[in-house]
TIDRENRO-549299 format. One record per residue (C-alpha): z, y, x. Coordinates in Angstrom, 1 decimal. Each point is the difference from the previous one (the first is absolute). Layout:
        w        v        u
        Z        Y        X
...
! end
This chain:
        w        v        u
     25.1    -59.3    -17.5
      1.7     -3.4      0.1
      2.3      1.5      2.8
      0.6      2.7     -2.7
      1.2     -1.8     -2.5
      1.7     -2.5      1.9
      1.9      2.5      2.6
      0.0      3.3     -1.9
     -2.1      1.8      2.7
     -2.8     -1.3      2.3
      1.2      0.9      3.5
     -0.4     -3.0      2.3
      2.2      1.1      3.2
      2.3      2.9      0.0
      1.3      1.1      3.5
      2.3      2.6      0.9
     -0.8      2.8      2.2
      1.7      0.9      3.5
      1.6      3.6     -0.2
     -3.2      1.3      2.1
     -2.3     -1.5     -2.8
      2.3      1.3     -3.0
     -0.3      3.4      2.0
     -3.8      0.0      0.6
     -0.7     -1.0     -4.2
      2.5      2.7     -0.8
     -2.0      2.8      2.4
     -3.1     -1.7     -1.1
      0.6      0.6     -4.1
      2.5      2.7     -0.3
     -1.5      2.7      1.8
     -3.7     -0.4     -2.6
      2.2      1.5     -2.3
      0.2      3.7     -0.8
      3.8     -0.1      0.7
      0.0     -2.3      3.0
      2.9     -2.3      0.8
      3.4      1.6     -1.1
      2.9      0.2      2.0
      1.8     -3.3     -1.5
     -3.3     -2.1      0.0
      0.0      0.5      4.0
      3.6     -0.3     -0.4
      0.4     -3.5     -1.6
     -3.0     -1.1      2.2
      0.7      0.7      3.4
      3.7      0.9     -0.4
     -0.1      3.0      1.7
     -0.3      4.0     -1.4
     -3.3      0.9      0.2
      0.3      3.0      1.8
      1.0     -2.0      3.5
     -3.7      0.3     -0.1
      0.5      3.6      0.8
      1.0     -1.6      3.3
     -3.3     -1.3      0.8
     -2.9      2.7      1.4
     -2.9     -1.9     -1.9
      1.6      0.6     -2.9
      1.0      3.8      1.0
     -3.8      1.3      1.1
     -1.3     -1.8     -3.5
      2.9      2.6     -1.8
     -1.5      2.7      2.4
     -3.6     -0.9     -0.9
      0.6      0.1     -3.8
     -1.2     -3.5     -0.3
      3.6     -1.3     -0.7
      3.2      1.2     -2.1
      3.4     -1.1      0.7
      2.9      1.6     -1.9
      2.9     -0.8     -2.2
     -2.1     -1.9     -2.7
     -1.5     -2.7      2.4
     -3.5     -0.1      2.1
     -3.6      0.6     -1.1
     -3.5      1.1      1.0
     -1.2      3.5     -0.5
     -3.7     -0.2     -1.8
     -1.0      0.9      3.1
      1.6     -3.8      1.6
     -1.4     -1.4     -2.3
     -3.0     -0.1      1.0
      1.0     -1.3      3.3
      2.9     -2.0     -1.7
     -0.9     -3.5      1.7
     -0.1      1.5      3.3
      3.6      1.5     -1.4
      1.7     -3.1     -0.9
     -0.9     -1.9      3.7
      1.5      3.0      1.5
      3.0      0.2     -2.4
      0.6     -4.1      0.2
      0.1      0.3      4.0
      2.8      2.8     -0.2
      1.8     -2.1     -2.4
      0.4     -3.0      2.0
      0.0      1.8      3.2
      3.3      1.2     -1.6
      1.6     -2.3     -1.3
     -0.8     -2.9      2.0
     -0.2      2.0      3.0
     -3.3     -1.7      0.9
! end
């Protein structure tokens, strides 16, 4: 509480993310919600147009299996992926770097 009142907040250490980490906390939260991660969320975060990850066959065969939707709007599970969204995200965060940081 002292921290509190003395600071206005009590975070200790505050460190900012690399673009793979800001990536990985935006698959990680945004696609738990109903209406996934919209097309200028992935925007500002990666800073590329989320359908590049049209590109990518991961992404594709998870469209094809219904466990993924990509369109105008932005990028979210089905209620079928979610079930399996962790597994999801792992796949989704690979494609994503393997694109843009052509790991």
């Amino acid at each position: 509480m002292e921290q509190v009142q003395l600071k206005g907040h009590g975070t200790r250490l505050c460190r900012t993310l690399t673009k793979t980490k800001r990536i990985d906390e935006m698959l990680m939260l945004g696609l738990r919600y109903r209406n996934g991660i919209t097309s200028s969320r992935f925007l500002e975060t990666t800073g590329c147009d989320h359908a590049m990850l049209l590109n990518c066959n991961i992404v594709q065969s998870l469209i094809d299996s219904k466990l993924l939707v990509l369109d105008d709007s932005g990028i979210r599970a089905t209620s079928s992926g979610m079930f399996v969204l962790d597994a999801l995200i792992v796949e989704l965060s690979i494609c994503i770097e393997e694109t843009l940081f052509n790991v």
